[in-house]
N, C-alpha and C positions, 0 to 999 in steps of 0.2 A: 270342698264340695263344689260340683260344677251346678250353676243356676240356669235353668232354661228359660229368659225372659220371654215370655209370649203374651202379646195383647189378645185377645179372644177371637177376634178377625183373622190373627195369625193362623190360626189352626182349623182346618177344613180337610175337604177328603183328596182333596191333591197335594195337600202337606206333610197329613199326618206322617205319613210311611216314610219320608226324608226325616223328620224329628224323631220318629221312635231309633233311623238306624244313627242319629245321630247321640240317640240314649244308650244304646245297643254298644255303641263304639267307647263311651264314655266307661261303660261297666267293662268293657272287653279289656280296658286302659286300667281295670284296676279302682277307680272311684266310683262313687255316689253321685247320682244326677236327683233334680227335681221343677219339675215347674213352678216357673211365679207365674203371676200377670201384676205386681209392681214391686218398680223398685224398691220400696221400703222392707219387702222381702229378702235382700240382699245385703250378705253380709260382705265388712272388708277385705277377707280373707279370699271370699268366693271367685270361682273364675266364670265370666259372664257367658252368655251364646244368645244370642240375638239369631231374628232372619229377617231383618229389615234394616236398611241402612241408616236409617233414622232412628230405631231404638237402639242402636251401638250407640248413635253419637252422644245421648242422651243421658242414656248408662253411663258412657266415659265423662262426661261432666258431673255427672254425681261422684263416679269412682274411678278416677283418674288411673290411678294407683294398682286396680283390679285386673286381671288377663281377659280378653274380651274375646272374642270370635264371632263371626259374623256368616252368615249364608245370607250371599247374592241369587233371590232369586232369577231374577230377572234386572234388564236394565231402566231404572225406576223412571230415571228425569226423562229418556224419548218415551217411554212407554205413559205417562203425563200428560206429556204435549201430543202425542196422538188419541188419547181420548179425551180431553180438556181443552188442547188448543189455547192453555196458557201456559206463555214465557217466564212467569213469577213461578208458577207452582217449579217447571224444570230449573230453573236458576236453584230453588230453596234445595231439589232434591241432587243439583250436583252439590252443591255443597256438605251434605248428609254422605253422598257416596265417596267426596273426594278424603273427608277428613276421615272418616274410616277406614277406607284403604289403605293411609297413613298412621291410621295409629292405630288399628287392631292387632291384635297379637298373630292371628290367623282368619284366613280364607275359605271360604269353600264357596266355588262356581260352578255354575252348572253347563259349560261347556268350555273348550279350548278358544271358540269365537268370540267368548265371553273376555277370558284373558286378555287376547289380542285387541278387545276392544277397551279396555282400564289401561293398558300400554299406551294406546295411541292417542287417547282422551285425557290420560291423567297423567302419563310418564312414569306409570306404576310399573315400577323393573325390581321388588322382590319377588321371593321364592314359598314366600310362608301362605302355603295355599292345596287346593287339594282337587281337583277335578270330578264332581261325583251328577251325573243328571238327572232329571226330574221324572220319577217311576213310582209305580203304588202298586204293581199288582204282579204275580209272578205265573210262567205259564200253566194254564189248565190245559190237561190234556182232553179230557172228555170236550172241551167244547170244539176241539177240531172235528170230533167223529160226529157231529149233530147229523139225523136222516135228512138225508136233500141236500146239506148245506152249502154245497158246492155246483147245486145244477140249475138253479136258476137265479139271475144277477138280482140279487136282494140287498139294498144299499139301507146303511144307517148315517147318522149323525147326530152325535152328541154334544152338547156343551148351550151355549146360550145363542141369543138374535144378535149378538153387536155386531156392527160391521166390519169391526177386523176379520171375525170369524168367517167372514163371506161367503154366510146363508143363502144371500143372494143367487151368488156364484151357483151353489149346491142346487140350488131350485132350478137353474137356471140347462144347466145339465141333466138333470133326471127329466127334464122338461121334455126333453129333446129322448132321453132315453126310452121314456114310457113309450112315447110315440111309437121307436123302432121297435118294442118287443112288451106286450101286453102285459106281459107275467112281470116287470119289473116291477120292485114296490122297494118302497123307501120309508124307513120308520126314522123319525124323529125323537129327539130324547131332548125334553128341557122343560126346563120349570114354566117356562113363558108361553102358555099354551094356548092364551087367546089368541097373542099376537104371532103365534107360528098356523095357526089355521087361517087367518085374515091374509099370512102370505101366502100360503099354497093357495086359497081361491085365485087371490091375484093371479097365481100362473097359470092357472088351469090344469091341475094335474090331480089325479084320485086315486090313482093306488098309496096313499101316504097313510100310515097311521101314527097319532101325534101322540106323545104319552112323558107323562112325570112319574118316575120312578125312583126309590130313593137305591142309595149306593149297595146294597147288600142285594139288591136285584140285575142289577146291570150287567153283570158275568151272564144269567137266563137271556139278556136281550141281545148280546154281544154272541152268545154259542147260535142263534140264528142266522147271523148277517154273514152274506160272500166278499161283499165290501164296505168300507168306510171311508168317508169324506175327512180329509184335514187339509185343508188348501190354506193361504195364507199370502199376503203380499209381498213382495222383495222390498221389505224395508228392517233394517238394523235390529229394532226388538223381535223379529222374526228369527232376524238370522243367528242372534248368539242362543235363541230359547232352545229348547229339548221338551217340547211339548208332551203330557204325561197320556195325551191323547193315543198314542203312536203305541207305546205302551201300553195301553187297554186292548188295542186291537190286536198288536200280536201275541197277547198272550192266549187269545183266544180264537186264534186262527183267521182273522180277520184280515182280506186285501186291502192295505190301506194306500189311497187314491190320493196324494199329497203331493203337495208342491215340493221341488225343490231345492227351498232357497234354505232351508235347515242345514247350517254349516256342519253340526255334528253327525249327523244323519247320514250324511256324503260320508263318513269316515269312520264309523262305527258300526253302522248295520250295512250288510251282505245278505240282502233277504228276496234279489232276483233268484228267479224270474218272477216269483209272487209279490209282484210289487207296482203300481202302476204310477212313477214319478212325473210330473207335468213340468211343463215350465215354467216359471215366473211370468205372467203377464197369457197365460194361455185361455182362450177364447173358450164358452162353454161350447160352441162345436168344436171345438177339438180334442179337450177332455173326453166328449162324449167319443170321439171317432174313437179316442185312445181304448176306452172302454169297450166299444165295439169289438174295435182286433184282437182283444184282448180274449171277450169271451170267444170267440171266433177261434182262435187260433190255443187255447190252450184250455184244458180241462184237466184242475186241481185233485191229484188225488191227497186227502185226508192227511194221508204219511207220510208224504213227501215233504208238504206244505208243514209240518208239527217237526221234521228233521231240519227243514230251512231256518225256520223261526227260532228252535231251541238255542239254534249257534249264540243268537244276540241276549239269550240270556246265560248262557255260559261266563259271559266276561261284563256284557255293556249294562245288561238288568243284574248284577250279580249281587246280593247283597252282603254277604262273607267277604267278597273281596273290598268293598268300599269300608267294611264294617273294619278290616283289618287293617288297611291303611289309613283310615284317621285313628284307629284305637294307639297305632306307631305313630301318628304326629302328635297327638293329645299326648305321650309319657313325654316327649320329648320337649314338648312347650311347657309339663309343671318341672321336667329337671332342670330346664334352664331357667 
């Protein structure tokens, strides 16, 4: 029996759909999956799955003995120390990821920059591992053909206020957008809705509509917009992530207006010309210029944009194909 340790934190709506195909894989392998939320759930016999490098390590101190698995979502100890700015918390959590990568049975990361960065940080040179990225949602075609939806520059952004997600940045740009073309409008999507109107006052801008929606609505908000914000800094938990952001929008035809510094992104998706990549460190006049020539110089038809986009769910969104390659590592880690 394979046991899905999940603390209740663990599972949320940018998780779930990585856990179900990893139930999905498990049945495909032949066995019985089931969720815990504690160890006392867990039997000797059981093989563990964790997605946090902390409850692997925890598990294997109860049960040494157990086959354990692990999904790396991300890289915990920088991702810590840039929004804590303590050296204790990253210190406790390399040690969570080191002793893991060491003694878990199997891997699963969410990009190749990910690997490359447990090589170079921990001297991790095994093979027992699986490459699968962080996706929830698979394409809609109706939302490409939405009326209008391609004729005037209608921006979103979803997710929270923190500063990695550089809101700032975003305001900071449409700021400069509204200006050049009246009909721009920017909708906002986040729970944090006092403080996402306190910032837009600050900027001075008014075509903005702010709104909390829950998940089963978001596809309705997302078949509106011509573009979406996901910018980001040139810093390491940036670079090995595969943001499931990127993923919401092309499944729903959305230009997604995103920095470059996603290692996977560079190597995965082929989603020119409907694609508007920035630089690392680029100025909101420049984005916005980027935006400008953009609109200027190209107008998206519906099918074209739905035959660009499909390509990255054939292989990089594909669920069958991840479902099948760990359902082949899972037979092979209980034969061995």
């Amino acid at each position: 029996m394979f046991k899905l340790y999940l603390k209740r934190r663990s599972v949320n709506p940018a998780t779930e759909h990585y856990i179900s195909l990893i139930e999905r894989a498990v049945a495909g392998s032949g066995f019985k999956s089931s969720r815990v939320n504690s160890l006392n759930e867990i039997g000797k016999g059981d093989i563990i799955i964790t997605v946090e490098a902390k409850d692997c390590f925890f598990a294997g101190l109860r049960y040494p003995h157990n086959i354990k698995i692990n999904w790396f979502q991300g890289i915990t100890p920088e991702e810590a120390f840039l929004v804590y700015r303590n050296p204790l918390r990253k210190w406790l959590w390399r040690i969570f990821e080191s002793l893991t990568l060491r003694h878990a049975d199997f891997n699963l990361f969410v990009s190749q920059a990910m690997l490359q960065h447990y090589r170079h940080v921990y001297g991790y040179a095994r093979s027992n591992y699986l490459i699968m990225p962080c996706y929830n949602q698979q394409i809609r075609e109706k939302s490409f053909f939405t009326t209008g939806k391609y004729r005037q520059p209608s921006f979103i952004y979803v997710g929270t206020l923190s500063a990695w997600q550089q809101i700032d940045l975003v305001l900071s740009v449409f700021a400069i957008v509204e200006k050049q073309n009246h009909k721009a409008t920017l909708r906002i999507l986040t729970h944090e809705t006092a403080q996402a109107h306190e910032k837009v006052k600050a900027y001075g801008i008014t075509n903005v509509v702010i709104e909390s929606v829950p998940l089963n609505m978001l596809a309705n908000q997302l078949a509106i917009a011509k573009y979406g914000f996901l910018l980001r800094a040139d810093h390491s938990v940036n670079r090995v992530a595969t943001p499931t952001k990127m993923n919401s929008y092309l499944a729903h035809g959305v230009i997604p207006i995103y920095s470059d510094v996603i290692d996977d992104f560079k190597t995965n998706l082929n989603i020119s010309p409907f694609a508007l990549p920035v630089h690392a460190g680029a100025t909101a006049t420049e984005i916005a210029k980027e935006i400008h020539n953009f609109e200027n110089q190209l107008s998206p038809d519906a099918g074209v944009v739905l035959e660009q986009y499909s390509e990255a769910f054939k292989r990089y969104y594909n669920d069958e194909y991840y479902i099948n390659r760990l359902a082949a590592a899972l037979k092979g880690i209980v034969a061995f």
